[in-house]
C-alpha positions in Angstrom: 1.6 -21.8 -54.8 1.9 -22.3 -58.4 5.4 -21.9 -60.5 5.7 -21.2 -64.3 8.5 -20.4 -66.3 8.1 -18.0 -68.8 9.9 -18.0 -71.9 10.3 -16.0 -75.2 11.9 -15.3 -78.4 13.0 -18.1 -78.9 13.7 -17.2 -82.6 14.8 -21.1 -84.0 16.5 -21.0 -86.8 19.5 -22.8 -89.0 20.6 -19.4 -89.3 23.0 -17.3 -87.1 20.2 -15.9 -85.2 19.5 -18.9 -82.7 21.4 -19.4 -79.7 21.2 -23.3 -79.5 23.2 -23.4 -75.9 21.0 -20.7 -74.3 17.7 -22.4 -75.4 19.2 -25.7 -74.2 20.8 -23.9 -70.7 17.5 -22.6 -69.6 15.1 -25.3 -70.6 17.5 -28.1 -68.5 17.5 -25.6 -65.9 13.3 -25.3 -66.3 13.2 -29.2 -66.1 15.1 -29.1 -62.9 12.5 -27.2 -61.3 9.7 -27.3 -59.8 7.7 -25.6 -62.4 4.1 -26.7 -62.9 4.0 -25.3 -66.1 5.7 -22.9 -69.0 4.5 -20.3 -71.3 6.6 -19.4 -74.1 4.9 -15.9 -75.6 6.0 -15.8 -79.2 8.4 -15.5 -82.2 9.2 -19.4 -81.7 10.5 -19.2 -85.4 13.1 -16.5 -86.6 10.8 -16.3 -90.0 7.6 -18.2 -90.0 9.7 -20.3 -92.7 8.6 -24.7 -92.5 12.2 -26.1 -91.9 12.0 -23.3 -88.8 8.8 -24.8 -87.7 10.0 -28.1 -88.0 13.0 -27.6 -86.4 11.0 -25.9 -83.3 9.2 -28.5 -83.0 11.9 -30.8 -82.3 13.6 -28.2 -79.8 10.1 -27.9 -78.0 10.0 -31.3 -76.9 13.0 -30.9 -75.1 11.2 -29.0 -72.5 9.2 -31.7 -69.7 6.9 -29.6 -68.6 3.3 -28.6 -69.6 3.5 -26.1 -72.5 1.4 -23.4 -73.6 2.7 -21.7 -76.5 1.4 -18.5 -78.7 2.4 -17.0 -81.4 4.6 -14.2 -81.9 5.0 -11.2 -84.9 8.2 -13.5 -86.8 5.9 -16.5 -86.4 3.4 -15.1 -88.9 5.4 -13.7 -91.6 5.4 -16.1 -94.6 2.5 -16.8 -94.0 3.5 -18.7 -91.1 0.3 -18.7 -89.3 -0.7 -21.9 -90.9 2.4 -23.9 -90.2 1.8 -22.3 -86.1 -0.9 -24.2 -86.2 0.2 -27.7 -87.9 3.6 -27.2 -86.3 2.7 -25.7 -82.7 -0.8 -25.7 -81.7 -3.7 -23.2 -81.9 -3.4 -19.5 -82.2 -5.9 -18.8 -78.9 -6.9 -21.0 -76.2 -7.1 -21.7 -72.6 -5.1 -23.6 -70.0 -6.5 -23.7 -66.8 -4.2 -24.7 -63.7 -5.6 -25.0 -59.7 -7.6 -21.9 -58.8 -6.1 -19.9 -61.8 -6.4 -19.7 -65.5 -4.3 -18.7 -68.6 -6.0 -17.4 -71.4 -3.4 -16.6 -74.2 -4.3 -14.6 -77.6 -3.2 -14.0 -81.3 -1.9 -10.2 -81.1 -0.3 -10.2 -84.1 -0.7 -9.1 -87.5 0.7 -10.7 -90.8 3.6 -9.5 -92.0 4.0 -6.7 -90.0 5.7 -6.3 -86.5 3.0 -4.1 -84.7 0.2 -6.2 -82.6 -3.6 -5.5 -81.6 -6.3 -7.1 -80.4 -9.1 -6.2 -82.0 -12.9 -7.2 -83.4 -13.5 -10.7 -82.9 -10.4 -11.5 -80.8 -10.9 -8.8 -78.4 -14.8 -10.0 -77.9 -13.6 -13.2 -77.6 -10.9 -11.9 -75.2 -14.0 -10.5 -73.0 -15.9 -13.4 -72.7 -13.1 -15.7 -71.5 -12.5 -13.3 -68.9 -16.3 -13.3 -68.1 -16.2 -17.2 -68.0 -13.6 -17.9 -65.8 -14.4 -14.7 -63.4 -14.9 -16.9 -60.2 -11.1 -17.5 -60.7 -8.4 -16.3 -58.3 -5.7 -16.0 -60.7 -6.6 -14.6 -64.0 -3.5 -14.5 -66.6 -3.6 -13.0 -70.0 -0.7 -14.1 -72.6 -0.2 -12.2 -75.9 2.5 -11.3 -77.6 3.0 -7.5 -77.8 3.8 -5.1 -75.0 0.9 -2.9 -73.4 3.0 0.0 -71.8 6.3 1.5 -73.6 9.2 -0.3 -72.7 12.6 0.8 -71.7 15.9 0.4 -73.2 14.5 -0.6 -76.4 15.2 2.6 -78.5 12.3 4.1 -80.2 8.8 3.1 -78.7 6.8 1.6 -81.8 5.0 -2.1 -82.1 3.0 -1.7 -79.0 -0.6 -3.0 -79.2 -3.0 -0.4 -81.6 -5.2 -0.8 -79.5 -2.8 -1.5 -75.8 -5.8 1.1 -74.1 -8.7 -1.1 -74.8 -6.9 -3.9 -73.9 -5.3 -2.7 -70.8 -8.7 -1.3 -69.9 -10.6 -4.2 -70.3 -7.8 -6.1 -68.5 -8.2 -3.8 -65.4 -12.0 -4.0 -65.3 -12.1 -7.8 -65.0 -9.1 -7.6 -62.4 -6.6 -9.5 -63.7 -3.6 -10.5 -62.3 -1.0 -10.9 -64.8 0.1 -10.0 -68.1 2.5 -11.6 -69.8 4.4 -11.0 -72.9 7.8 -10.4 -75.2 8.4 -9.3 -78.7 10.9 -6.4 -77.3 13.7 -8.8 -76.4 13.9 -6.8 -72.8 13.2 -8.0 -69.6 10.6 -6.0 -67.1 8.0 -6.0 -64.5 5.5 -3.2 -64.0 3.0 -3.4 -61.8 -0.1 -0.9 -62.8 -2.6 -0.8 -59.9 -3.3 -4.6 -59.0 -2.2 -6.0 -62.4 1.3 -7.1 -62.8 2.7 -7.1 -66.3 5.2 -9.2 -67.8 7.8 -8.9 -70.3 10.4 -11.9 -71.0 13.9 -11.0 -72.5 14.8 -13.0 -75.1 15.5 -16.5 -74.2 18.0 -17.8 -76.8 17.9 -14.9 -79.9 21.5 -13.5 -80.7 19.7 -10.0 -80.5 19.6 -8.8 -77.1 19.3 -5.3 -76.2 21.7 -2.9 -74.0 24.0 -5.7 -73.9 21.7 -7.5 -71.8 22.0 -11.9 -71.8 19.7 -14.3 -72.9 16.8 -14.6 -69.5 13.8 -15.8 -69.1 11.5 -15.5 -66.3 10.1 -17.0 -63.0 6.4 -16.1 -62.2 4.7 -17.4 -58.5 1.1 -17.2 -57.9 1.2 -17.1 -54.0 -1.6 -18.5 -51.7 -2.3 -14.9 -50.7 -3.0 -13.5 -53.9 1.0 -12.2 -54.1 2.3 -12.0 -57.4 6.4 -11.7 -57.6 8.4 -12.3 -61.0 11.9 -13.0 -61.0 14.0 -12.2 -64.1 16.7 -14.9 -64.7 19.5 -14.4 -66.5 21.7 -17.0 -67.9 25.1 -15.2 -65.9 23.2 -16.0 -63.2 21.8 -12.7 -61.9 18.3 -12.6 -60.8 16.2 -9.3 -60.3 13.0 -10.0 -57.8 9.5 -8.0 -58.0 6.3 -9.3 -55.8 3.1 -7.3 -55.8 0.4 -7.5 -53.0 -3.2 -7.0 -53.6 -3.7 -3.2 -52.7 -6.3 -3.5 -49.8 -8.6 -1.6 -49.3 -9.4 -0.8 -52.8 -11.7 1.5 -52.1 -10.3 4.6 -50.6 -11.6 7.5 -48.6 -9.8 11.2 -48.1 -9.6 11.8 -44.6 -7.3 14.5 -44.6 -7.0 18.1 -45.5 -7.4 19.3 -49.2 -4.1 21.3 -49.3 -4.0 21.8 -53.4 -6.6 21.8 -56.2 -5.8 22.0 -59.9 -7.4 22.0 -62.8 -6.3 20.0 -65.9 -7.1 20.5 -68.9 -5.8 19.9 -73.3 -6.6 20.5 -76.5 -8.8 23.4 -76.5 -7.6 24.1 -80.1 -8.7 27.1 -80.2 -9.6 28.2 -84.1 -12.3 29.4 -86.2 -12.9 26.1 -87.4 -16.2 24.5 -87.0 -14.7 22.0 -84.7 -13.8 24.3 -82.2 -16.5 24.9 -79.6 -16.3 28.6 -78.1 -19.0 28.8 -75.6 -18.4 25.8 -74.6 -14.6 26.7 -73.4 -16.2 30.0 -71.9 -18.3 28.0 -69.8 -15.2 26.4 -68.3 -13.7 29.2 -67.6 -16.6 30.3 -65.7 -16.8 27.0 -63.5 -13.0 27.7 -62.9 -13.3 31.3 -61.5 -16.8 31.0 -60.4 -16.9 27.5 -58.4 -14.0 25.8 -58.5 -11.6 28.3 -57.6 -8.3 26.0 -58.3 -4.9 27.0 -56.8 -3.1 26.1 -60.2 -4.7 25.4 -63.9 -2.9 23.0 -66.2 -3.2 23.2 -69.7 -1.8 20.1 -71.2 -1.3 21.5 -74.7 -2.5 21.7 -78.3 -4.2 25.6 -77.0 -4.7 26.1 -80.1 -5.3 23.9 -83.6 -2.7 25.6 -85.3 0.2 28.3 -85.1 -0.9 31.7 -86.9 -1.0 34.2 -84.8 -5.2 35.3 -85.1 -5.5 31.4 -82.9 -3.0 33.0 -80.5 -4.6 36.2 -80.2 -8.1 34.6 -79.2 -6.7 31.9 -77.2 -4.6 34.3 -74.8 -7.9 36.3 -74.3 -9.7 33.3 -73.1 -6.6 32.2 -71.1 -6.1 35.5 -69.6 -9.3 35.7 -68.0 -9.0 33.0 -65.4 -8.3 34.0 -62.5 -6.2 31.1 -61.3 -2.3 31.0 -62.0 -1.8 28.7 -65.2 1.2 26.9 -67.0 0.2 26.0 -70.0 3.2 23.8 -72.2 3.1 23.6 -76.0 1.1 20.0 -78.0 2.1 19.6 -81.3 -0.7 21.5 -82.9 0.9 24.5 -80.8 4.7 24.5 -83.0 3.3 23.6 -86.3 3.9 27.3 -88.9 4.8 30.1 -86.5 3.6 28.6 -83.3 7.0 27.7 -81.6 7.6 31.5 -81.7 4.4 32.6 -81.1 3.8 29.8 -78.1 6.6 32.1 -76.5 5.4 35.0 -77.4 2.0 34.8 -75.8 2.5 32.1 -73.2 6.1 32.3 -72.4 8.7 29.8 -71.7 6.9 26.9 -69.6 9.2 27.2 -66.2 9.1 24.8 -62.5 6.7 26.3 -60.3 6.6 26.0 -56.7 3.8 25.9 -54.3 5.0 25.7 -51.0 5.8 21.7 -50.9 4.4 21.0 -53.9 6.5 21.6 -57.1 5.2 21.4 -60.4 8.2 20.7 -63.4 7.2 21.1 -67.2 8.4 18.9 -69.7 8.8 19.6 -73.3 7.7 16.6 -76.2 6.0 18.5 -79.0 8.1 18.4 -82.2 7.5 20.3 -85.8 4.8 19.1 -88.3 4.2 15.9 -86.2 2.1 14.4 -83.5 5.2 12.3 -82.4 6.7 13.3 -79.4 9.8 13.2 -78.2 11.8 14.3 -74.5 15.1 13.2 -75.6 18.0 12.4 -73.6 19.3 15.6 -73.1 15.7 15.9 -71.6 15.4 13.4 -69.7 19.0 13.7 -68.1 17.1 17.1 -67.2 14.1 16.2 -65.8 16.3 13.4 -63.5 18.2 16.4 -61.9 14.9 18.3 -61.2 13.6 15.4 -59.7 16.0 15.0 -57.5 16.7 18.3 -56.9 13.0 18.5 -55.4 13.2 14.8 -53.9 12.1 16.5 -50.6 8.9 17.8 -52.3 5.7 16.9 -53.8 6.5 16.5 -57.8 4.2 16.9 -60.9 5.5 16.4 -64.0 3.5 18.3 -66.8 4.0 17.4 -70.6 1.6 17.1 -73.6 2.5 13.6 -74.9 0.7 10.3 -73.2 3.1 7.8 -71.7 0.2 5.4 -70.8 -1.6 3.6 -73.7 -5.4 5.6 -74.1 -8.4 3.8 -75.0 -10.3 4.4 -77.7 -7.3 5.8 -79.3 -4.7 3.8 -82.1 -1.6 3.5 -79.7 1.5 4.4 -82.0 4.0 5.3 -79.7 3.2 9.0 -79.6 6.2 9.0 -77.2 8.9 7.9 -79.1 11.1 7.6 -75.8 8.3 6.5 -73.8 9.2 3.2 -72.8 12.4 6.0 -71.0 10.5 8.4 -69.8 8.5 6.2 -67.8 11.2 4.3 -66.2 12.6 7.4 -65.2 9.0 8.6 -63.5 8.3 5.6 -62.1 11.9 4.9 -60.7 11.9 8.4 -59.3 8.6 7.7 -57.6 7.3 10.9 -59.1 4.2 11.6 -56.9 2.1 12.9 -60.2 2.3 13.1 -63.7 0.1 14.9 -65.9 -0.6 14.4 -69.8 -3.3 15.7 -72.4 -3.2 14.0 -75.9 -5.3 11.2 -77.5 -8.8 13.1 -76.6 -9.9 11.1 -73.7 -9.7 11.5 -70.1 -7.8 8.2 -68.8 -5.8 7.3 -65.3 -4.2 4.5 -63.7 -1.1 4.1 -61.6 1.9 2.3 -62.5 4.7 1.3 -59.8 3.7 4.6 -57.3 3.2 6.7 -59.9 -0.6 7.9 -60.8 -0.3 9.3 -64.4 -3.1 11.0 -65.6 -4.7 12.2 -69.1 -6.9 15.1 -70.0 -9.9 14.7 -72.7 -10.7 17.3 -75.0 -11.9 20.8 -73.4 -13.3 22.1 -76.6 -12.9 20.2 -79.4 -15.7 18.5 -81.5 -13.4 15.6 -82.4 -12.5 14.0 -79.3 -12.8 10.1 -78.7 -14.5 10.3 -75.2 -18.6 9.2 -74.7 -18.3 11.8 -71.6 -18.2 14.6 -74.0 -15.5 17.8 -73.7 -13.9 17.6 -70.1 -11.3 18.7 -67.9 -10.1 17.5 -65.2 -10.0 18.5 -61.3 -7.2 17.4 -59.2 -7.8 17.7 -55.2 -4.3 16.9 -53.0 -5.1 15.7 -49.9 -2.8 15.4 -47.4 -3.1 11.3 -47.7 -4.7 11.2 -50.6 -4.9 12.3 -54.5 -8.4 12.4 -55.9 -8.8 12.5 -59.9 -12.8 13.9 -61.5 -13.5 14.1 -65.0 -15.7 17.1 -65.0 -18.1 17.4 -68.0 -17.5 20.9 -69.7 -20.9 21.7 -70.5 -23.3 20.2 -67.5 -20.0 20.0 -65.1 -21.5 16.6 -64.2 -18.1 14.9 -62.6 -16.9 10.9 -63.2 -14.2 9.6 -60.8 -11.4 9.1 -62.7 -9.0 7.6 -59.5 -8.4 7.4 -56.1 -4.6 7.0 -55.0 -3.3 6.9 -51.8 0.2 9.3 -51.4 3.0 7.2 -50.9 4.8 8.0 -47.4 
C-alpha cells in the first residue's frame, strides 16, 4: 500500500492570512506517519511576492517527508512563476513511487485566478500518460478543480478547458486526481477515477466555517483508492473506490423505457439553422424509433420572437411521442419567457409508471449563465425525495459536468450545489443539453448526460448534429449518440442501475 498526504493552500505569508499553528499541527502530525510521500497542490505563497517565497521555503523544510510541490493561481501573480521555480522547484514534472506515478502540471494562468491546461502543456500532459501507461497507479496533480465544487458560492475558476482534461484523463484510466485552489474539502469518484480536492491546510480563509484539513490518500494492493479528509478538530470523513469490474457491460434485461434526447435545435431563419435536417429527426423518431418520451434539453429556438416559436411548435407538434421540452437561455432572451409558455407550456414532473421524470429550471435573461438557485434546489430536494421510491430523471438545460471541446466557465453558477445535491440523492439519471457536444460519464451513482446540437450548424462535436437515445433496462441504462442525418449511432455509456 502506498500513503501520501495531501496538502494545499498553504498561503505563507507575514501577513494575517497564514495560519502558522495549523501549517505547523498538520505537518508534525504528517511526520508522525507513515506517509511515503506528500503532495502539496498550490498557492504555497499568499501573493507570488520574494519574502513569501522565501519564507515558504523555510516552512517547507519542516516537513520530512518526500515532497512534490506545484504551483498554485496566488503563486504566479507578481510574476511569481519565476521565484516558483528558484524558490520551490519546477512548474511540471514527475515523481514516480512503487507501481504508481505522479505526474503533476502548471494549470494556471498569470495573474488571473482561472486555470487550464492547454497547447503544449496538455500535449505534454498526454505523453506522460502514454509513457508511464504500464503503471498501476496513475495520479494527475494540478491545481484547479475539474468538476464544480460545493459550498464554494458561485462556480467560476474551474479549468477552461476541465472537459478535455477530464476526457483525456478517463481515456488513459487514471486513478486519481488531485487538486485545491477552492479552499473546500471533497472526494468524487467519476466512473473509475477518483478526484481530489484538499481544503485549505493553514489559509485564514476557509469556507462554510469549515477548519483548516488536509488529506489522506491510500493506493491499496487491490487497485482500491479511499481518501480520508482530516481536519485539524480531529474529524475525519472516509471515501474508498473499487475498480468497477466488469467494465464492460451487457443488458440482459427487459427494455422497459426509451427516450429520446435532444438540445439546441434553434430553430430560426438564420443560415445556421438546418431545417431538413431537424425534419429528418423527426422522422427517425415517429418512423423507427418510436420513443416512450422525447426530451428537449432547451435552446428550441435561437431566439424569442414569436415567428421562431410559431415554426418551432409546428415541427414539435408533429412527433408523435409525448415531449417535455424546458426553456435554454436562447429560449427567454426578448419575448421568449412568455412565449416559451405560451407555446410549450409550463415544464411539469411527469410520471411513467415507476419512472418519474422532474424538470428543472436554469435559464436566466440575456445570458448563457445558468442558475437553479436555492429556492430551487430546496425544490428539487423535496421532489426527490418525494419520488425516492421511483426511477428519477432530472431534466434541465445547463451542463453540470465540464464538456469537451467547449471553454468551461461555470455555465452553472450553482453547479458545484446542484451536483452535490444529485449525486447525494443518488438521482438515477440526469439529463442536460448545452455546450453543443454530446458527452456522458457517471459521477458517485449518478450517470449525467449531455445532448449535442440537433440542428445547429455551429456545434463543437466531429459526430455532426445528434440526439441522443436513451434505452432503460431493467438492470441497465444504455446511452447512443445518434447521428441526425445518416442516424449512424456511437455509444455514449453503459451504466449499470444501482439496486
Amino acid at each position: 500500500m502506498i500513503k501520501i498526504a495531501h496538502i494545499s493552500d498553504t498561503h505563507i505569508t507575514n501577513e494575517g492570512a497564514f495560519k502558522g499553528y495549523a501549517f505547523d499541527l498538520i505537518v508534525e502530525e504528517i511526520n508522525r506517519g507513515d506517509f511515503d510521500f506528500v503532495v502539496h497542490t498550490g498557492d504555497v505563497t499568499n501573493q507570488g511576492l520574494r519574502e513569501e517565497y522565501e519564507q515558504a521555503a523555510y516552512q517547507l523544510t519542516k516537513i520530512k517527508k518526500p515532497l512534490v510541490v506545484l504551483p498554485g493561481n496566488h503563486d504566479v501573480r507578481n510574476v511569481g512563476y519565476k521565484l516558483f521555480e528558484k524558490f520551490i522547484g519546477p512548474l511540471n514534472g514527475v515523481y514516480e513511487f512503487e507501481n504508481g506515478v505522479l505526474i503533476w502540471v502548471d494549470s494556471t494562468i498569470p495573474d488571473l485566478s482561472d486555470g487550464r491546461i492547454g497547447g503544449h502543456k496538455f500535449r505534454w500532459l498526454k505523453e506522460k500518460l502514454e509513457e508511464y501507461s504500464d503503471r498501476k497507479f496513475k495520479i494527475v496533480a494540478a491545481h484547479h478543480h475539474l468538476i464544480p465544487l460545493p459550498d464554494t458560492g458561485r462556480e467560476r475558476n474551474v479549468l477552461f478547458n476541465a472537459g478535455d482534461v477530464l476526457d483525456l484523463l478517463l481515456r488513459h484510466e487514471v486513478n486519481l486526481y488531485t487538486c485545491g485552489h477552492k479552499h473546500v474539502p471533497n472526494v468524487y469518484r467519476v466512473g473509475d477515477l477518483v478526484i481530489d480536492n484538499a481544503g485549505c491546510t493553514s489559509c485564514r480563509k476557509t469556507r462554510r466555517g469549515d477548519v483548516n484539513s488536509y488529506n489522506v490518500i491510500k493506493l491499496h494492493d487491490d487497485g482500491m483508492v479511499s481518501v480520508t479528509i482530516r481536519r485539524v478538530t480531529g474529524d475525519e470523513e472516509r471515501k474508498e473506490h473499487r475498480p468497477i469490474k466488469p467494465k464492460i457491460f451487457l443488458p440482459s434485461g427487459e427494455r422497459v423505457l426509451r427516450i429520446v434526447q435532444m438540445s439546441e435545435s434553434n430553430v430560426s431563419d438564420r443560415v445556421y439553422f438546418r431545417r431538413k435536417t431537424l425534419e429528418n429527426v423527426i422522422r427517425m423518431i415517429n418512423e423507427r424509433l418510436k420513443p416512450d418520451l422525447v426530451i428537449h434539453n432547451g435552446d428550441v429556438v435561437d431566439a424569442g420572437i414569436e415567428r421562431y416559436y410559431e415554426r418551432a411548435y409546428e415541427y414539435y407538434k408533429s412527433i408523435s411521442a409525448q415531449t417535455l421540452v424546458v426553456p435554454g437561455h436562447n429560449d427567454i432572451t426578448y419575448l421568449g419567457h412568455e412565449l416559451f409558455e405560451e407555446y410549450f407550456g409550463e415544464p411539469e414532473v411527469i410520471e411513467l409508471g415507476e419512472y418519474v421524470i422532474i424538470p428543472v429550471l436554469s435559464a436566466q435573461y440575456e445570458t448563457p449563465i445558468g442558475v437553479v438557485g436555492r429556492m430551487g434546489q430546496r425544490k428539487l430536494e423535496r421532489t426527490l425525495e418525494e419520488y425516492d421510491d421511483r426511477f428519477r430523471i432530472v431534466v434541465m438545460h445547463h451542463n453540470i459536468i465540464p464538456i469537451p471541446r467547449s471553454r468551461e466557465i461555470g455555465f452553472l453558477e450553482d453547479g458545484g450545489d446542484v451536483l452535490k445535491l444529485l449525486t447525494e440523492e443518488g438521482t438515477e439519471l440526469v439529463l442536460t443539453g448545452h455546450g453543443g457536444n454530446a458527452y456522458g460519464l457517471k459521477v458517485e451513482e449518478t450517470p449525467i448526460v449531455n445532448a449535442g446540437s440537433v440542428s445547429w450548424e455551429l456545434h463543437r462535436d466531429p459526430f455532426g448534429n445528434s440526439f441522443n437515445l436513451i434505452d432503460i433496462y431493467t438492470d441497465m441504462v444504455v446511452v447512443w449518440q445518434v447521428q441526425a442525418t445518416w442516424g449512424s449511432r456511437k455509444l455514449i455509456g453503459i451504466w449499470k442501475r444501482k439496486d
